[in-house]
C-alpha positions as CSV (number, residue, x, y, z in Angstrom):
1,X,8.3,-39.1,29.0
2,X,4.7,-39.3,30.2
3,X,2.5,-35.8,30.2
4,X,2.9,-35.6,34.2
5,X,7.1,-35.3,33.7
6,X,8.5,-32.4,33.2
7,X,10.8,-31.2,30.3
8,X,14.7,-29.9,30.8
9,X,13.5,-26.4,30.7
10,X,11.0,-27.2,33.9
11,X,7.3,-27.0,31.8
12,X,5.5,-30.1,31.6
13,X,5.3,-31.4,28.0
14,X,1.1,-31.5,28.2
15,X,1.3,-27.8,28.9
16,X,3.0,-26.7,25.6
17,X,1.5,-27.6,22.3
18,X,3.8,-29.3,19.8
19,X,6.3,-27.4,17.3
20,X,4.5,-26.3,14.2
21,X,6.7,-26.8,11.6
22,X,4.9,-25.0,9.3
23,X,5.7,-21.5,10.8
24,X,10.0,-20.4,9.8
25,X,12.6,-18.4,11.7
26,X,12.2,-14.6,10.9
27,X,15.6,-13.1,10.5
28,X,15.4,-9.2,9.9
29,X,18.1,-7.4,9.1
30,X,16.7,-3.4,8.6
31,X,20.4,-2.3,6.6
32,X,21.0,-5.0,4.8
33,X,17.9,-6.8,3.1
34,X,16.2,-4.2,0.2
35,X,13.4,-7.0,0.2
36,X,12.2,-5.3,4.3
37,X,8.8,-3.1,3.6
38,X,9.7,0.3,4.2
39,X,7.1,3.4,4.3
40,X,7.1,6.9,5.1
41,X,4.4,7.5,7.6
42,X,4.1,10.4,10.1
43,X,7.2,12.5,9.1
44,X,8.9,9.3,9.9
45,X,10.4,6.1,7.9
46,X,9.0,2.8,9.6
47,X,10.6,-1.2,8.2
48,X,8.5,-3.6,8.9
49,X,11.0,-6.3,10.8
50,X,7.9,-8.5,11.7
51,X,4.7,-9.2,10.2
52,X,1.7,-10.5,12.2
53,X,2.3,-13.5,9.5
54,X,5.3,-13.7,10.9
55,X,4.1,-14.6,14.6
56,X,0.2,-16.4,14.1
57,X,-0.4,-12.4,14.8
58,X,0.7,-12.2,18.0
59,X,2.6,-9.1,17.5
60,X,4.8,-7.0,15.0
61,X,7.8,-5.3,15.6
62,X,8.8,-1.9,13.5
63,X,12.5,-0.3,13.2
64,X,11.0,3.6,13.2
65,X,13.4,6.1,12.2
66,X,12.2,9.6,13.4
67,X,13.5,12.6,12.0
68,X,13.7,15.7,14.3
69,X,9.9,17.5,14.3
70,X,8.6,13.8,13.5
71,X,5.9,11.8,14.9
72,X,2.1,10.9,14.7
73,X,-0.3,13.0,16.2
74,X,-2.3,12.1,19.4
75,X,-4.4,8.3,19.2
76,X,-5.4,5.6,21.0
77,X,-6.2,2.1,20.3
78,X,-7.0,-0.7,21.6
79,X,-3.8,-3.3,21.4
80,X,-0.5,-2.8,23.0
81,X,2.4,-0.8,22.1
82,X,6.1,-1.0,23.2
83,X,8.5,2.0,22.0
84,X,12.3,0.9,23.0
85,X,14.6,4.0,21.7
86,X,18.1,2.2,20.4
87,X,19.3,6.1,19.4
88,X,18.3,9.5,20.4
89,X,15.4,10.9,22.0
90,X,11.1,11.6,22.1
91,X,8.9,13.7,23.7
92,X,6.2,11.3,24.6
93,X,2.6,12.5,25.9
94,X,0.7,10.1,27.8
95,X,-2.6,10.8,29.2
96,X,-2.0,14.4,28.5
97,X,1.7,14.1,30.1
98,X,5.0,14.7,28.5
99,X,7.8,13.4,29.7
100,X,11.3,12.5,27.6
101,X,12.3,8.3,26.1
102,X,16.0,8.5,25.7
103,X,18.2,5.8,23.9
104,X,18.1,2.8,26.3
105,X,15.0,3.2,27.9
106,X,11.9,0.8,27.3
107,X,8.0,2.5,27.1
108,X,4.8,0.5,27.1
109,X,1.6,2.3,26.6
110,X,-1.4,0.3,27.6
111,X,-4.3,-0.9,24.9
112,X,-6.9,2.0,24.7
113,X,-4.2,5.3,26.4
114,X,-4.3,8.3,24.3
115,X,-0.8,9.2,23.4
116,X,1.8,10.4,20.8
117,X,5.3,11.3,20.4
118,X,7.4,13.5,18.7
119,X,11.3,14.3,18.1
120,X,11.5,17.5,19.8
121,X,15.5,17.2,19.3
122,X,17.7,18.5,17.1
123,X,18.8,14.6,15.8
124,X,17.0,11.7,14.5
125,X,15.7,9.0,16.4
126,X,15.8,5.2,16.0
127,X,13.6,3.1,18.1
128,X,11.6,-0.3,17.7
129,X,7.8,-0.8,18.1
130,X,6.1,-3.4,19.2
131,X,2.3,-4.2,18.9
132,X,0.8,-6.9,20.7
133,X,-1.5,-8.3,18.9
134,X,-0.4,-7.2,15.7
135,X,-2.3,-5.4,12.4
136,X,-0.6,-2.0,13.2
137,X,1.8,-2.9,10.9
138,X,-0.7,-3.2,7.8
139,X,-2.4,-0.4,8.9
140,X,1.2,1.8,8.4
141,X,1.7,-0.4,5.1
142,X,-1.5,0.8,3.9
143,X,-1.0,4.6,4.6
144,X,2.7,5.1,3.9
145,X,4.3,6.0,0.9
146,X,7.2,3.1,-0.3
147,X,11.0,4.2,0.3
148,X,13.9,2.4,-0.3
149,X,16.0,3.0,2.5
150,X,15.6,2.6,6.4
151,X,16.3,6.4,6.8
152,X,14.8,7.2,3.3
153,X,12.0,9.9,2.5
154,X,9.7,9.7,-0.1
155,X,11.3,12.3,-3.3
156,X,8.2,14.6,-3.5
157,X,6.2,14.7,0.2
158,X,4.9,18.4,-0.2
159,X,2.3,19.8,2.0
160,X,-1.0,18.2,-0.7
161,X,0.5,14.8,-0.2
162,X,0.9,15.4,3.5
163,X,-2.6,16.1,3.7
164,X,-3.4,13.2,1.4
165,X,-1.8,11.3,3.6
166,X,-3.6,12.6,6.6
167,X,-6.8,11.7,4.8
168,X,-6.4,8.5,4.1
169,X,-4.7,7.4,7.9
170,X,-8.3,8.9,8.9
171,X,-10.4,7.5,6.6
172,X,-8.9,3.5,7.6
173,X,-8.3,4.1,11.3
174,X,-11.4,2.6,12.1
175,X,-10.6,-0.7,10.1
176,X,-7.1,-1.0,12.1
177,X,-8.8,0.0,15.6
178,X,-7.2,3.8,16.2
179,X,-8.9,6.8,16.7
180,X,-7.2,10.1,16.2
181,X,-7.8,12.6,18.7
């Protein structure tokens, strides 16, 4: 097939570059493999699914599970980030704007928006994050605290290692590109 035909899928073969067969299939499984990265940050438990490694850093996905009262405080930065809730519900503010994310429904918040969210309901929530391009993910692996489970908490998160916490989110925020607010 020359470069000017066209492929079954309808893309013209000198438009694609070839497979690298140096990058693998990621297959995540957030219940079943212990081996997932799993840290408690803001009130919530996040597994990494996806590493930037994972995609030549063009984004990370995170399984968050978000307690009731959970959630990070208002930030910006400046990459992408797409919240689709798989279980319960979030208050999410937006520009200063709240407004619920219910189980089924898809949010993107531009690069640089100020936001946050929060589980304002009485049940935990379960919804995947996406970052586009990815390094969010280090920046949560760097701040949290290891757990072992998907829903897990860390065994002694009192109020000195929630500030501890706090501190050291703020003190590498820069390095990851958020600002708190």
């Amino acid at each position: 097939m020359s470069n000017s035909e066209h492929t079954s899928c309808g893309h013209r073969s000198a438009d694609i570059p070839p497979d690298d067969p140096q990058r693998h299939l990621t297959h995540a499984q957030p219940d079943a493999d212990p081996s997932l990265p799993r840290v408690f940050v803001a009130g919530g438990t996040y597994t990494i699914l996806v590493r930037g490694k994972d995609t030549a850093g063009r984004y990370c996905l995170i399984d968050m599970h978000v307690p009731p009262g959970a959630g990070p405080p208002l930030h910006r930065h400046d990459f992408e980030e797409m919240f689709t809730l798989l279980e319960g519900e979030i208050e999410l503010t937006f520009r200063g704007a709240k407004g619920p994310a219910r189980a089924g429904e898809t949010v993107n918040i531009p690069a640089n928006a100020p936001h946050c969210f929060r589980n304002t309901s009485d049940r935990p929530a379960r919804m995947l994050c996406m970052c586009s391009p990815a390094g969010q993910e280090e920046f949560f692996l760097e701040v949290g605290i290891p757990v072992t489970g998907r829903t897990a908490t860390p065994p002694d998160f009192d109020e000195a290692a929630r500030e501890a916490q706090k501190a050291k989110a703020q003190a590498l925020a820069a390095k990851y590109r958020n600002v708190f607010l």
